[in-house]
CHARMM-style PDB file with segment names, atoms N, HN, CA, C and O in Angstrom:
ATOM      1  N   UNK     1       0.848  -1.178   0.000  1.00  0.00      PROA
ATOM      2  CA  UNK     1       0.000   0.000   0.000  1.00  0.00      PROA
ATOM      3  C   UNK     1       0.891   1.237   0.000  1.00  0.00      PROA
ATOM      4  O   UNK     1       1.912   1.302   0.684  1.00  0.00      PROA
ATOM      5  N   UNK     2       0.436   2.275  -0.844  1.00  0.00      PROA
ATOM      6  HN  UNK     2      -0.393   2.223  -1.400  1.00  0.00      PROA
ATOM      7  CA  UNK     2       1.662   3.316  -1.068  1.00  0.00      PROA
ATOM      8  C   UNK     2       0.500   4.748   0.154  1.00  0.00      PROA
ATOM      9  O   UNK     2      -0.676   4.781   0.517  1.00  0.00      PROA
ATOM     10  N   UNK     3       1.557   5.539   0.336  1.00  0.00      PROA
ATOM     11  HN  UNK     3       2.512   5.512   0.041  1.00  0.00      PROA
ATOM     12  CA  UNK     3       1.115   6.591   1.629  1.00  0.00      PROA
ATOM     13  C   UNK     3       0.609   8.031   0.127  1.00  0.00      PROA
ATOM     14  O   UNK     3       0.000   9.088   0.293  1.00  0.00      PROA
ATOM     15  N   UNK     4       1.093   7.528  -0.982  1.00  0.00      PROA
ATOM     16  HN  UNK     4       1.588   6.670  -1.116  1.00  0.00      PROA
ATOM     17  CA  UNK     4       0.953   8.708  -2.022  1.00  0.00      PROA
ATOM     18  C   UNK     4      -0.606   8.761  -2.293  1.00  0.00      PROA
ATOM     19  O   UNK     4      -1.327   7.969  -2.898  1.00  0.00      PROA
ATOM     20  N   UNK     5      -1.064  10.666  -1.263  1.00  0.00      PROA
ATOM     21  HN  UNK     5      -0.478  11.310  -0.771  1.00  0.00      PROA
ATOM     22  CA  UNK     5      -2.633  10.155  -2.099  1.00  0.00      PROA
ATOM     23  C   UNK     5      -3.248  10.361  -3.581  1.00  0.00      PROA
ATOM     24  O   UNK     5      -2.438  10.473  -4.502  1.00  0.00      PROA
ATOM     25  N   UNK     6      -3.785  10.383  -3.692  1.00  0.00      PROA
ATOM     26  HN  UNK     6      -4.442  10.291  -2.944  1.00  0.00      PROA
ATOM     27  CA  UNK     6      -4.602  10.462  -5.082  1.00  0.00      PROA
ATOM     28  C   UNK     6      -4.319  11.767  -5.935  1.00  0.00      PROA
ATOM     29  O   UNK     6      -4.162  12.719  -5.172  1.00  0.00      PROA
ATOM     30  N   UNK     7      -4.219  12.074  -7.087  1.00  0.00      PROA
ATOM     31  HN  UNK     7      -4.347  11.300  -7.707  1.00  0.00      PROA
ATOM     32  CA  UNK     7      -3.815  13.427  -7.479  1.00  0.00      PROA
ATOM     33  C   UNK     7      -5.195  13.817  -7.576  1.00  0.00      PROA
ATOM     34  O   UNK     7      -6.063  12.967  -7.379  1.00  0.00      PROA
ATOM     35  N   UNK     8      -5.568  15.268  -7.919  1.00  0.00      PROA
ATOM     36  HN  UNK     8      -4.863  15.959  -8.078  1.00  0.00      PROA
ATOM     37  CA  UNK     8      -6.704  15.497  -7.826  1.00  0.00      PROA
ATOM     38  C   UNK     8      -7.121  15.586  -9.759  1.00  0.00      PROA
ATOM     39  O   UNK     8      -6.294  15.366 -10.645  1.00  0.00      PROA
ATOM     40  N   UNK     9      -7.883  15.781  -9.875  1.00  0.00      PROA
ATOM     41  HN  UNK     9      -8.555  15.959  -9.156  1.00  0.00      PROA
ATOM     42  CA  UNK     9      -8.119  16.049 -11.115  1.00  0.00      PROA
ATOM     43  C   UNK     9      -9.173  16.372 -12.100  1.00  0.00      PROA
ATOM     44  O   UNK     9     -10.302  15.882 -12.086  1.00  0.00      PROA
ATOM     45  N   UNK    10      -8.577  17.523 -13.246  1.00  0.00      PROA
ATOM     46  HN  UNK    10      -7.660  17.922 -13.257  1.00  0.00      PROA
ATOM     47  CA  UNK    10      -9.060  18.582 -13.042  1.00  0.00      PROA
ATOM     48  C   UNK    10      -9.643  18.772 -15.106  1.00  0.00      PROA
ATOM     49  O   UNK    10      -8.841  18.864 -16.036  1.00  0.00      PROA
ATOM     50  N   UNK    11     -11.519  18.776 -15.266  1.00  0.00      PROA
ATOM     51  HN  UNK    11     -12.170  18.701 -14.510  1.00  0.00      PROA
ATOM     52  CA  UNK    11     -11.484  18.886 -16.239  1.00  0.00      PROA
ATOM     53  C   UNK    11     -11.179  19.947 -17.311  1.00  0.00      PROA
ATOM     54  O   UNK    11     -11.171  21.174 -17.212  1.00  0.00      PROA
ATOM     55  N   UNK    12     -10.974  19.283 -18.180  1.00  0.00      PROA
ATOM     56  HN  UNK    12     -10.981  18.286 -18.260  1.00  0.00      PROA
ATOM     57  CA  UNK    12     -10.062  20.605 -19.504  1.00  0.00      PROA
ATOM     58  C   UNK    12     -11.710  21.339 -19.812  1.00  0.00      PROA
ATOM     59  O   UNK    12     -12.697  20.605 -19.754  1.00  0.00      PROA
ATOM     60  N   UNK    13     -11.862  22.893 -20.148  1.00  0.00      PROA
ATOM     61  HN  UNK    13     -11.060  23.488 -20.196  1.00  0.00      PROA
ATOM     62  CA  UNK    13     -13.024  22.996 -20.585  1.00  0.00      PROA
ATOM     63  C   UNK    13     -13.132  22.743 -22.061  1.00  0.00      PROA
ATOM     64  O   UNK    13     -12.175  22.778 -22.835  1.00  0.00      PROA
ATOM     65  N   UNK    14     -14.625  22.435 -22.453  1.00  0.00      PROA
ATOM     66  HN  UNK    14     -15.403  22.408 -21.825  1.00  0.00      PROA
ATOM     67  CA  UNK    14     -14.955  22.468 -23.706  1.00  0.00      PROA
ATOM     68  C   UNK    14     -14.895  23.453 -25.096  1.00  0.00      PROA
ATOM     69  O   UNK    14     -15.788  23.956 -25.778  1.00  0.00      PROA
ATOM     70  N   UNK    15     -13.445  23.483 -25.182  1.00  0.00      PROA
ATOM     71  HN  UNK    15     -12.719  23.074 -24.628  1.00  0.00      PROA
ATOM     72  CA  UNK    15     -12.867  23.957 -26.396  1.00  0.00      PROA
ATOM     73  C   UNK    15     -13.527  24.215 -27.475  1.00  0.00      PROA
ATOM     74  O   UNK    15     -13.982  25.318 -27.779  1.00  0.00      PROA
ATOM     75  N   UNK    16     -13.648  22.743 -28.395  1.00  0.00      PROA
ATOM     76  HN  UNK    16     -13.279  21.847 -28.148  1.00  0.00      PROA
ATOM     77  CA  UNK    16     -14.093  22.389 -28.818  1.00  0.00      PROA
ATOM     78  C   UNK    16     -15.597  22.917 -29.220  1.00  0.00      PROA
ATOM     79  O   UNK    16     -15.834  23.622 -30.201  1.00  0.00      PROA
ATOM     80  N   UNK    17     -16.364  22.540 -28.472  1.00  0.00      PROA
ATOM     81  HN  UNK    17     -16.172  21.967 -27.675  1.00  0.00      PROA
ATOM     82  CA  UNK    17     -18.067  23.264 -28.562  1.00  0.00      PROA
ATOM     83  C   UNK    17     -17.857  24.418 -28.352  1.00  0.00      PROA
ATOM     84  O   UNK    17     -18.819  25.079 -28.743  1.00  0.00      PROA
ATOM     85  N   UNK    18     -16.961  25.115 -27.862  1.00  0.00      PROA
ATOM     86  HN  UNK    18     -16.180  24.577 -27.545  1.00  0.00      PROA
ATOM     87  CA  UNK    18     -17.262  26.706 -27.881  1.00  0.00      PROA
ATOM     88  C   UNK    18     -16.688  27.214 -29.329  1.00  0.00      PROA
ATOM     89  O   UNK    18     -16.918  28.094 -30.159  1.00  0.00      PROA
ATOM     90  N   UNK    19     -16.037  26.410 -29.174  1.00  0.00      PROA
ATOM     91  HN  UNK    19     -15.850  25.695 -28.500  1.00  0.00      PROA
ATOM     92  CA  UNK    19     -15.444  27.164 -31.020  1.00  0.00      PROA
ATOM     93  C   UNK    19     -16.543  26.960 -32.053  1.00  0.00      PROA
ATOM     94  O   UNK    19     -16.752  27.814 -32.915  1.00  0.00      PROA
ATOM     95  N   UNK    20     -17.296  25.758 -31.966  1.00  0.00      PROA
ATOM     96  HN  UNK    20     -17.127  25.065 -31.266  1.00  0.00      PROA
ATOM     97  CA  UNK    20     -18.401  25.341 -32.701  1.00  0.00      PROA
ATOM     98  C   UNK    20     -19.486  26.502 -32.604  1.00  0.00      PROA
ATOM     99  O   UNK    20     -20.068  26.981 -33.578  1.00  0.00      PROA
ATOM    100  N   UNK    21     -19.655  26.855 -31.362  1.00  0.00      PROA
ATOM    101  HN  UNK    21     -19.182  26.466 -30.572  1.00  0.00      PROA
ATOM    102  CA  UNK    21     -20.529  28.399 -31.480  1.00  0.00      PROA
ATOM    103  C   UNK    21     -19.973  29.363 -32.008  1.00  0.00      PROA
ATOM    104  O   UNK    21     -20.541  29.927 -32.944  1.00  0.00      PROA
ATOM    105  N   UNK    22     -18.883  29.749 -31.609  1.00  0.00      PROA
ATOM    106  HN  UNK    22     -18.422  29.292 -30.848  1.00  0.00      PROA
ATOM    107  CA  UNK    22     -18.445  30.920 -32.344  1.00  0.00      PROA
ATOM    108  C   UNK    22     -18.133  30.321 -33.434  1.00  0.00      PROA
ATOM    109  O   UNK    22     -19.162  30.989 -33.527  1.00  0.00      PROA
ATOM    110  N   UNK    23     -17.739  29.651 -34.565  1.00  0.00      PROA
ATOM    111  HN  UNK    23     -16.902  29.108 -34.489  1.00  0.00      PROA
ATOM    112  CA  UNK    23     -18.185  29.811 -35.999  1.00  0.00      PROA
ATOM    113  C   UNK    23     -19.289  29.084 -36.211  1.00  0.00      PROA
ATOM    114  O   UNK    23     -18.998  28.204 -37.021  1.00  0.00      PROA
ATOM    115  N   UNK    24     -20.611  29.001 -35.831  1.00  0.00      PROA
ATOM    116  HN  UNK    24     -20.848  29.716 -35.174  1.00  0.00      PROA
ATOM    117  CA  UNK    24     -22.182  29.080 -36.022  1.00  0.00      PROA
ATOM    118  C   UNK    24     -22.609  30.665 -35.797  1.00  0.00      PROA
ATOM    119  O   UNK    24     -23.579  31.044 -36.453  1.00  0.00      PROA
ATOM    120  N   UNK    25     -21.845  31.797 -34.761  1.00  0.00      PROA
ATOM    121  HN  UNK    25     -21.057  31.489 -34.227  1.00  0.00      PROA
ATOM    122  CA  UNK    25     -22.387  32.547 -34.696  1.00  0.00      PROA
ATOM    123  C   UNK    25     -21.701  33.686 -36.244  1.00  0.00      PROA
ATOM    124  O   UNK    25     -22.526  34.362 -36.859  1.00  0.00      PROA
ATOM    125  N   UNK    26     -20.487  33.715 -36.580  1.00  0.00      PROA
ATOM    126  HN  UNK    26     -19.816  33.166 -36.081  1.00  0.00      PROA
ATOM    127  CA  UNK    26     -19.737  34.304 -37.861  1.00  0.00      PROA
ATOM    128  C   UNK    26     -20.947  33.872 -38.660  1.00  0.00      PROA
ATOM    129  O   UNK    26     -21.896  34.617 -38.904  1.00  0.00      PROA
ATOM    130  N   UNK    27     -20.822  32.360 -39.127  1.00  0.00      PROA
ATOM    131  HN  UNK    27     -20.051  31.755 -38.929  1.00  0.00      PROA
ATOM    132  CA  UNK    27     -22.095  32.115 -40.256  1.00  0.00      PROA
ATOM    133  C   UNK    27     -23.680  32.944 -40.324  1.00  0.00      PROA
ATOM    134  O   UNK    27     -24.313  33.510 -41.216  1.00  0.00      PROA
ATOM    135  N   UNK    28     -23.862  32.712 -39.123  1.00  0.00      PROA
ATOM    136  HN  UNK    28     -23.347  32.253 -38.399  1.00  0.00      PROA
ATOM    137  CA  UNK    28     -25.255  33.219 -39.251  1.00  0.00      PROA
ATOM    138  C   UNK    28     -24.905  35.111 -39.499  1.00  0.00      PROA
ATOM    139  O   UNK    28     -25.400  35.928 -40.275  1.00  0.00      PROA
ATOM    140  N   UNK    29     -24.051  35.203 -38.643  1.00  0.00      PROA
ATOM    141  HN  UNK    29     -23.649  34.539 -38.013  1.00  0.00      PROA
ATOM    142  CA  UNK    29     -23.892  36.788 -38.545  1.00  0.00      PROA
ATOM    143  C   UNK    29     -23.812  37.515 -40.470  1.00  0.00      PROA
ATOM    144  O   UNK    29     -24.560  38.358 -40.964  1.00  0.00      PROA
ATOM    145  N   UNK    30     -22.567  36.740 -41.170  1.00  0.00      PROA
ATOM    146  HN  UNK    30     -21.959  36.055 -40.768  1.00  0.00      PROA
ATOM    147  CA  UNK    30     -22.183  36.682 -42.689  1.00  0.00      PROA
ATOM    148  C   UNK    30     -23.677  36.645 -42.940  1.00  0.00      PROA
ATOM    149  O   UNK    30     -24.105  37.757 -42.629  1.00  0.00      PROA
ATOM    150  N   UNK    31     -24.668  35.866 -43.364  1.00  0.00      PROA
ATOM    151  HN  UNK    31     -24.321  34.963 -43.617  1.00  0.00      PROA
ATOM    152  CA  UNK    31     -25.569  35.897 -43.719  1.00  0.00      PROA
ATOM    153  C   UNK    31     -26.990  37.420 -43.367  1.00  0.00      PROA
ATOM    154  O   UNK    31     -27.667  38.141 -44.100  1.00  0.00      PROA
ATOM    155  N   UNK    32     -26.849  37.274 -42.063  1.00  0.00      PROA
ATOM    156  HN  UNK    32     -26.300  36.688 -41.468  1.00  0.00      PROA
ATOM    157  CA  UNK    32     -27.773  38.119 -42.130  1.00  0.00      PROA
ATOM    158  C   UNK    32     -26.926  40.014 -42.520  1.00  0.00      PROA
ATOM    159  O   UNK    32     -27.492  41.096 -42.674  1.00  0.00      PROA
ATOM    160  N   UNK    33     -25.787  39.739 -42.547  1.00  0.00      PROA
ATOM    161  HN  UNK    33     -25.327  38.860 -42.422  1.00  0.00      PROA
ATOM    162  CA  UNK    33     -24.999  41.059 -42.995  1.00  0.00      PROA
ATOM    163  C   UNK    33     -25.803  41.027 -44.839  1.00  0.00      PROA
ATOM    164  O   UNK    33     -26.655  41.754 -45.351  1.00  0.00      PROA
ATOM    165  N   UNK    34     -25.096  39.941 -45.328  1.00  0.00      PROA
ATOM    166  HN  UNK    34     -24.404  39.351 -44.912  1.00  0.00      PROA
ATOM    167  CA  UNK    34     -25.504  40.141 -46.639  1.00  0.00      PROA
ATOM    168  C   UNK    34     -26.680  40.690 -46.863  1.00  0.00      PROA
ATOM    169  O   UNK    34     -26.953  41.633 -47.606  1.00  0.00      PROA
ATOM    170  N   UNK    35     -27.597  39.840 -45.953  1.00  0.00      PROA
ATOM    171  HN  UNK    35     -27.375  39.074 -45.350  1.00  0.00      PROA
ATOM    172  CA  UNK    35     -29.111  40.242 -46.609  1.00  0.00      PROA
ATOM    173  C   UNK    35     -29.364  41.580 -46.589  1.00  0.00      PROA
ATOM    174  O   UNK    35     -30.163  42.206 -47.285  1.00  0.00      PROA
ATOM    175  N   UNK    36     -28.480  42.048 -45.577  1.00  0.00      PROA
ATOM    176  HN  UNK    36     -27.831  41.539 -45.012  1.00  0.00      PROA
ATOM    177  CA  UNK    36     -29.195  44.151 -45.409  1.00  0.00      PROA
ATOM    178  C   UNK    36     -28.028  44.432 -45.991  1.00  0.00      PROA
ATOM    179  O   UNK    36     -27.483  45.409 -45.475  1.00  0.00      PROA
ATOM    180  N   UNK    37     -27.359  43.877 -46.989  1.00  0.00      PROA
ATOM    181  HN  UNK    37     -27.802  43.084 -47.408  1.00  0.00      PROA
ATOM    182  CA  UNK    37     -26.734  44.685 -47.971  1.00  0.00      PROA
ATOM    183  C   UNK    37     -25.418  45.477 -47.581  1.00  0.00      PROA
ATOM    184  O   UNK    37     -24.983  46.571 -47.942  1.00  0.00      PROA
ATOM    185  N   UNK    38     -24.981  44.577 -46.765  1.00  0.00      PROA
ATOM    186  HN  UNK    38     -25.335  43.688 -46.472  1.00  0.00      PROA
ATOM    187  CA  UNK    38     -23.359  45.543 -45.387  1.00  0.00      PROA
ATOM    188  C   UNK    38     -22.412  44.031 -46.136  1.00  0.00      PROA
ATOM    189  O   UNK    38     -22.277  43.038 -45.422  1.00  0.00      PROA
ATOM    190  N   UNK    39     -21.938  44.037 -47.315  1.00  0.00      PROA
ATOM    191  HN  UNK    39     -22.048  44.844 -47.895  1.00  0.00      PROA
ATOM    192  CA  UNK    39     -21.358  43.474 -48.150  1.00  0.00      PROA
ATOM    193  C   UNK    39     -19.764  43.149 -47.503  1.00  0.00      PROA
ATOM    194  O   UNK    39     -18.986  42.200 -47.600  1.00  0.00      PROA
ATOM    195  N   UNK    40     -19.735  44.754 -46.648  1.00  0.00      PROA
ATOM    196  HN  UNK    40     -20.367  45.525 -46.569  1.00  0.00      PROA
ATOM    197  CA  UNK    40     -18.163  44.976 -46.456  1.00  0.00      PROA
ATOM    198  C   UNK    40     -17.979  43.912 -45.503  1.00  0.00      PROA
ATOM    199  O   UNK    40     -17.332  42.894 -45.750  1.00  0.00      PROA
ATOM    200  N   UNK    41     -18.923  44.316 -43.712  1.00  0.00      PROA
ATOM    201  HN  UNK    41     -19.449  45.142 -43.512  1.00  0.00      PROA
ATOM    202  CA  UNK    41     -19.013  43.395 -42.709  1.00  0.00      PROA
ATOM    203  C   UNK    41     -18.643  41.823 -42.775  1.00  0.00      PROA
ATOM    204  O   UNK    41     -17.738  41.121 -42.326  1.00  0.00      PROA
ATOM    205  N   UNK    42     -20.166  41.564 -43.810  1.00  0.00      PROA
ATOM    206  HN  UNK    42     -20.901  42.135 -44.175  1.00  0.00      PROA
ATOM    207  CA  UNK    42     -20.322  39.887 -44.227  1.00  0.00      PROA
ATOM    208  C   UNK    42     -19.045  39.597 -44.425  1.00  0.00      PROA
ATOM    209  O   UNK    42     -18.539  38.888 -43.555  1.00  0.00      PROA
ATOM    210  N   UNK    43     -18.358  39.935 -45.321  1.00  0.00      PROA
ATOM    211  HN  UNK    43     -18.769  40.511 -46.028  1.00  0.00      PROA
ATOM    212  CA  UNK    43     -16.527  39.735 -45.689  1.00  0.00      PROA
ATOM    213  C   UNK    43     -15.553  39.629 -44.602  1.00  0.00      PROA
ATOM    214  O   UNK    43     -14.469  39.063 -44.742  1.00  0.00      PROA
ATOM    215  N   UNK    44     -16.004  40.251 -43.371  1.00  0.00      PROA
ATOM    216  HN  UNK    44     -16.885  40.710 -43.257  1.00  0.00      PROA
ATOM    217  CA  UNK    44     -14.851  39.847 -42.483  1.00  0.00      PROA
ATOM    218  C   UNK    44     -15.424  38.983 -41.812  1.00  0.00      PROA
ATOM    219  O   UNK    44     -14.691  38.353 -41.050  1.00  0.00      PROA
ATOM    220  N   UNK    45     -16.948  38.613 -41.828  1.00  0.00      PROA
ATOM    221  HN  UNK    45     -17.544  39.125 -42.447  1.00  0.00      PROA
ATOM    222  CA  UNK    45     -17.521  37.333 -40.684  1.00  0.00      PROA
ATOM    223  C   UNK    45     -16.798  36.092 -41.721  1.00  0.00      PROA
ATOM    224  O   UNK    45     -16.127  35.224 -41.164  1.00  0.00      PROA
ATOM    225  N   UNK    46     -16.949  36.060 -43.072  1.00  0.00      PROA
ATOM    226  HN  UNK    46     -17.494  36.765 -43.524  1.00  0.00      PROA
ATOM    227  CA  UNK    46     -16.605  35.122 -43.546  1.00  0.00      PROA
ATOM    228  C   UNK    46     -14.979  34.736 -43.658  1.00  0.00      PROA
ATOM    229  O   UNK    46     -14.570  33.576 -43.694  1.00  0.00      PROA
ATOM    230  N   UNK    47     -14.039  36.048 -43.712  1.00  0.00      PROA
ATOM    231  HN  UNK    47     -14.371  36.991 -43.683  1.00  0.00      PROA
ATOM    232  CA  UNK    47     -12.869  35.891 -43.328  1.00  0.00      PROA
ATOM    233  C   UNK    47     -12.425  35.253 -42.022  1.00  0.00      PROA
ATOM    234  O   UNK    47     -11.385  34.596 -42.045  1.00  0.00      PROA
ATOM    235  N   UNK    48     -13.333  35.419 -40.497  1.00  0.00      PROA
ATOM    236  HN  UNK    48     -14.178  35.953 -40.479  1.00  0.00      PROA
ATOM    237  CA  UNK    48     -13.672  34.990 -39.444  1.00  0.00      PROA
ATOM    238  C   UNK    48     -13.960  33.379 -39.321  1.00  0.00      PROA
ATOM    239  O   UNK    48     -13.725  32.607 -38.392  1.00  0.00      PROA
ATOM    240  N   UNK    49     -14.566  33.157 -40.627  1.00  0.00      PROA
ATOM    241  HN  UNK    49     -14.757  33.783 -41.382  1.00  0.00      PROA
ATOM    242  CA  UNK    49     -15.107  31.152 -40.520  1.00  0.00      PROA
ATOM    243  C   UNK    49     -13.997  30.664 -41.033  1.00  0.00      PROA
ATOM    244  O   UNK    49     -13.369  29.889 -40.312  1.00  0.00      PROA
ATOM    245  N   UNK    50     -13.482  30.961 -42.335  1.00  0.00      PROA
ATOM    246  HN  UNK    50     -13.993  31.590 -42.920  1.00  0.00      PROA
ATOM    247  CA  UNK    50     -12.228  30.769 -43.086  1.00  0.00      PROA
ATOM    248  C   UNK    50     -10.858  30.805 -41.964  1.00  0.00      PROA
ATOM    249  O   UNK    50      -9.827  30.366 -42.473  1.00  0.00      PROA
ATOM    250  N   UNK    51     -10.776  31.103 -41.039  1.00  0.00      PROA
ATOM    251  HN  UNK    51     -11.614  31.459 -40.625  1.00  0.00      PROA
ATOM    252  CA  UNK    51      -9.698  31.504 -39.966  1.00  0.00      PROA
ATOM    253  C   UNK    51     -10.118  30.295 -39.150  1.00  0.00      PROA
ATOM    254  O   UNK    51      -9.360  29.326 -39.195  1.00  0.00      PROA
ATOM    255  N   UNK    52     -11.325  30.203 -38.337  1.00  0.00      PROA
ATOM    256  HN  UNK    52     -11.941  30.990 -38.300  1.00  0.00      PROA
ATOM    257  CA  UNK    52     -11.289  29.303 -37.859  1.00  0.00      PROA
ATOM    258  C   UNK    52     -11.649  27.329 -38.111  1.00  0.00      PROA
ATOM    259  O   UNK    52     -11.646  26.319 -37.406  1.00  0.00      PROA
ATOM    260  N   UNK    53     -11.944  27.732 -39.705  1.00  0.00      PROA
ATOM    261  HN  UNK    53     -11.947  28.552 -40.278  1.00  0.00      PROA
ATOM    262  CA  UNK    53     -12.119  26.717 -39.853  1.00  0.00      PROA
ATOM    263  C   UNK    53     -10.444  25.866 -40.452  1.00  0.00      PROA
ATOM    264  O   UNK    53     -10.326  24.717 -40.878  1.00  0.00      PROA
ATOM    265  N   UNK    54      -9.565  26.716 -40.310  1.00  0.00      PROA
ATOM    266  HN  UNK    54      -9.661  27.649 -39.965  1.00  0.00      PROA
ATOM    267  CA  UNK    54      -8.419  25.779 -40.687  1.00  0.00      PROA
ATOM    268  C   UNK    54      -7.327  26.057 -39.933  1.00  0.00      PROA
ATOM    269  O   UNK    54      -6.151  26.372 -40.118  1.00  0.00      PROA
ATOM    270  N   UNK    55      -8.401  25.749 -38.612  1.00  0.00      PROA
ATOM    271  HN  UNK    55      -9.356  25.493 -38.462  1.00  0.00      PROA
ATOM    272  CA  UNK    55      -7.660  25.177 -36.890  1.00  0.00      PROA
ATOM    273  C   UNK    55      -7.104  26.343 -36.237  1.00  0.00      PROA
ATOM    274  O   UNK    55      -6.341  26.225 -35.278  1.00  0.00      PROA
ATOM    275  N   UNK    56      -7.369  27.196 -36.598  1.00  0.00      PROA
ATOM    276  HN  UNK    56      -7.989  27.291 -37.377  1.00  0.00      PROA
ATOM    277  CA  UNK    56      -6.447  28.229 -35.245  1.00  0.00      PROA
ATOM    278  C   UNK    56      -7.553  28.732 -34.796  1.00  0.00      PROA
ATOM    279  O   UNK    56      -8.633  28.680 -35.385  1.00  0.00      PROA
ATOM    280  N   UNK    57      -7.345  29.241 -33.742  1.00  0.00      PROA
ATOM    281  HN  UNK    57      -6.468  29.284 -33.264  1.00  0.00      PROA
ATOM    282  CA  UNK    57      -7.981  29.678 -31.939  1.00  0.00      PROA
ATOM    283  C   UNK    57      -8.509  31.514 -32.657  1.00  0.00      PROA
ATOM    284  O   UNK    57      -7.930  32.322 -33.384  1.00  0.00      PROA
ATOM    285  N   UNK    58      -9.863  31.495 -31.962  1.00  0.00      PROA
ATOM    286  HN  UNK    58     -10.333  30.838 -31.372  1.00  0.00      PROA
ATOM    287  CA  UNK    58     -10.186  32.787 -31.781  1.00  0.00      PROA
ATOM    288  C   UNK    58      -8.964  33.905 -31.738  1.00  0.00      PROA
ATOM    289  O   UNK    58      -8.205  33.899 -30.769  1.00  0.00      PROA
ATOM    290  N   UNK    59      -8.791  34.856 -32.799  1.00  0.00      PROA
ATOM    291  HN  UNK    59      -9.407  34.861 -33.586  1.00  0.00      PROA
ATOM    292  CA  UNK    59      -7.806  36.044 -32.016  1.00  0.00      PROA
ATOM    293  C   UNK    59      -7.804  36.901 -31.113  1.00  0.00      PROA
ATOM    294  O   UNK    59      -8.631  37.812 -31.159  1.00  0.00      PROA
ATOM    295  N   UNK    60      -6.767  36.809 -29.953  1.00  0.00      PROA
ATOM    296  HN  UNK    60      -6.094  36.069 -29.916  1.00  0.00      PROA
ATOM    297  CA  UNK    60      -7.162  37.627 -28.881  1.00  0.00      PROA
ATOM    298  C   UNK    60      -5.826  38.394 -28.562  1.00  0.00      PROA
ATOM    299  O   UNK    60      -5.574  38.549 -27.367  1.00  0.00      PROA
ATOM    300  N   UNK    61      -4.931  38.896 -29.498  1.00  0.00      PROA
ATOM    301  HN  UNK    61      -5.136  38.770 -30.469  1.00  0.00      PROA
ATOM    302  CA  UNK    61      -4.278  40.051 -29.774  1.00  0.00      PROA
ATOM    303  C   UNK    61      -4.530  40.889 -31.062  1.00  0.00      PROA
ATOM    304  O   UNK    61      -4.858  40.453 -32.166  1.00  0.00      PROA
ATOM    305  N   UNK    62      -4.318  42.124 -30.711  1.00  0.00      PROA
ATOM    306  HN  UNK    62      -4.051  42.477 -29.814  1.00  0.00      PROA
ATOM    307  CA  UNK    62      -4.526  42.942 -32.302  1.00  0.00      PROA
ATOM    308  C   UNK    62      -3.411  42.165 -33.317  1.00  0.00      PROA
ATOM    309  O   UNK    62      -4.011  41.704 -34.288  1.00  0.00      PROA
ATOM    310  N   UNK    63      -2.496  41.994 -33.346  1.00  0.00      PROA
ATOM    311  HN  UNK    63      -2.009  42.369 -32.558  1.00  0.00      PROA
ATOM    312  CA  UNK    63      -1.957  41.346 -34.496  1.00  0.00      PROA
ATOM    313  C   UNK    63      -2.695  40.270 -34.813  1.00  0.00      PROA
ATOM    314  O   UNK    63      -3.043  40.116 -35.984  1.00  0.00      PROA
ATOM    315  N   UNK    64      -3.111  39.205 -33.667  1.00  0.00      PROA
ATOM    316  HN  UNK    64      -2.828  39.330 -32.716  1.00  0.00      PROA
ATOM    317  CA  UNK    64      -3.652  38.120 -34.481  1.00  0.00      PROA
ATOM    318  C   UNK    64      -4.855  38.736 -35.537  1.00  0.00      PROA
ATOM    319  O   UNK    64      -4.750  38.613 -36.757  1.00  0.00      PROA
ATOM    320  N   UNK    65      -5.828  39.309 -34.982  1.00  0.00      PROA
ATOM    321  HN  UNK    65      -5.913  39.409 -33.990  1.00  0.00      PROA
ATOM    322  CA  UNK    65      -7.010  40.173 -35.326  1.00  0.00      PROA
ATOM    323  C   UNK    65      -6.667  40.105 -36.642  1.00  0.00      PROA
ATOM    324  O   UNK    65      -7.251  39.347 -37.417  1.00  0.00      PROA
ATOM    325  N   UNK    66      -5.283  41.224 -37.152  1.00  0.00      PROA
ATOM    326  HN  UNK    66      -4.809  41.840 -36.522  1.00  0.00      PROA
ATOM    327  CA  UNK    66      -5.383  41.940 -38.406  1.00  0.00      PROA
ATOM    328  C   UNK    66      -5.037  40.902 -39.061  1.00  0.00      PROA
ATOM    329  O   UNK    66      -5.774  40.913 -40.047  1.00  0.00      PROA
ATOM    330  N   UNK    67      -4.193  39.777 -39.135  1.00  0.00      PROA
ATOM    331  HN  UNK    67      -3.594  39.768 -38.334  1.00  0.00      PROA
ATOM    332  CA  UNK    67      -3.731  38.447 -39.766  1.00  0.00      PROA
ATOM    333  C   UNK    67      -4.921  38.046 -40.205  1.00  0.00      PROA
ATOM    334  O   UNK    67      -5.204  37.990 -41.402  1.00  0.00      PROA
ATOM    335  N   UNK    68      -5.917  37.651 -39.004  1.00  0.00      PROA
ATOM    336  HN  UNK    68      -5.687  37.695 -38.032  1.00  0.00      PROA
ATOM    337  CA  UNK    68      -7.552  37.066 -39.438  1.00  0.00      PROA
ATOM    338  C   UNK    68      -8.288  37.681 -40.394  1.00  0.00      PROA
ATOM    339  O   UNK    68      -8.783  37.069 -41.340  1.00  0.00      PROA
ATOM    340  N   UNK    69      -8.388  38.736 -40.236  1.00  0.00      PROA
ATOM    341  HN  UNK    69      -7.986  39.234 -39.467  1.00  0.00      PROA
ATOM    342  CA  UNK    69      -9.079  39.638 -41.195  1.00  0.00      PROA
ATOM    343  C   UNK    69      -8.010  40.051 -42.583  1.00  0.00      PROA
ATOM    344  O   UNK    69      -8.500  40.658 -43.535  1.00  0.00      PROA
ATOM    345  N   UNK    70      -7.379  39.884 -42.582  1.00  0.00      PROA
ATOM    346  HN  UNK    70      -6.981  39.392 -41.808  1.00  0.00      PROA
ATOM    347  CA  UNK    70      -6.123  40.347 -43.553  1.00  0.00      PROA
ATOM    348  C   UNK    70      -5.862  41.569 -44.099  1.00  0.00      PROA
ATOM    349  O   UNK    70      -5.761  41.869 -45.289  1.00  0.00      PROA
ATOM    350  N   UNK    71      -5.735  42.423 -42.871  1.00  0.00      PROA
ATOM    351  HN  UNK    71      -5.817  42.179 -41.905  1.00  0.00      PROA
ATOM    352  CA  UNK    71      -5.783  44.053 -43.082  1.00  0.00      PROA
ATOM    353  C   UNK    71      -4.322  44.481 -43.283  1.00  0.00      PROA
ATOM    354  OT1 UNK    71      -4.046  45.667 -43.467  1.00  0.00      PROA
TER     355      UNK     71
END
């Protein structure tokens, strides 16, 4: 019998599904931009799905930002 107790342990949060909302919310957002005719907007929600859909993380510095958007 070892005196070592138990480690504790600790869940990772859901990554994953939150990223799944935030690009469900870009999509829907792109769309309803188009429909009222804000052509410019829709272009960066869709630059926004295009970013996250080929694996990198929400941007949460201004450089990442302008990379995402490609300003």
């Amino acid at each position: 019998m070892s005196n070592q107790r138990p480690g504790k342990y600790q869940s990772k949060p859901d990554v994953m599904g939150q990223d799944m909302g935030v690009l469900k919310f870009f999509k829907i957002a792109q769309k309803v931009l188009e429909k009222e005719g804000k052509s410019d907007e829709a272009f960066n929600m869709e630059m926004m799905v295009d970013w996250i859909q080929s694996g990198k993380r929400l941007p949460n510095t201004e450089e990442d930002v302008i990379k995402a958007l490609g300003i």
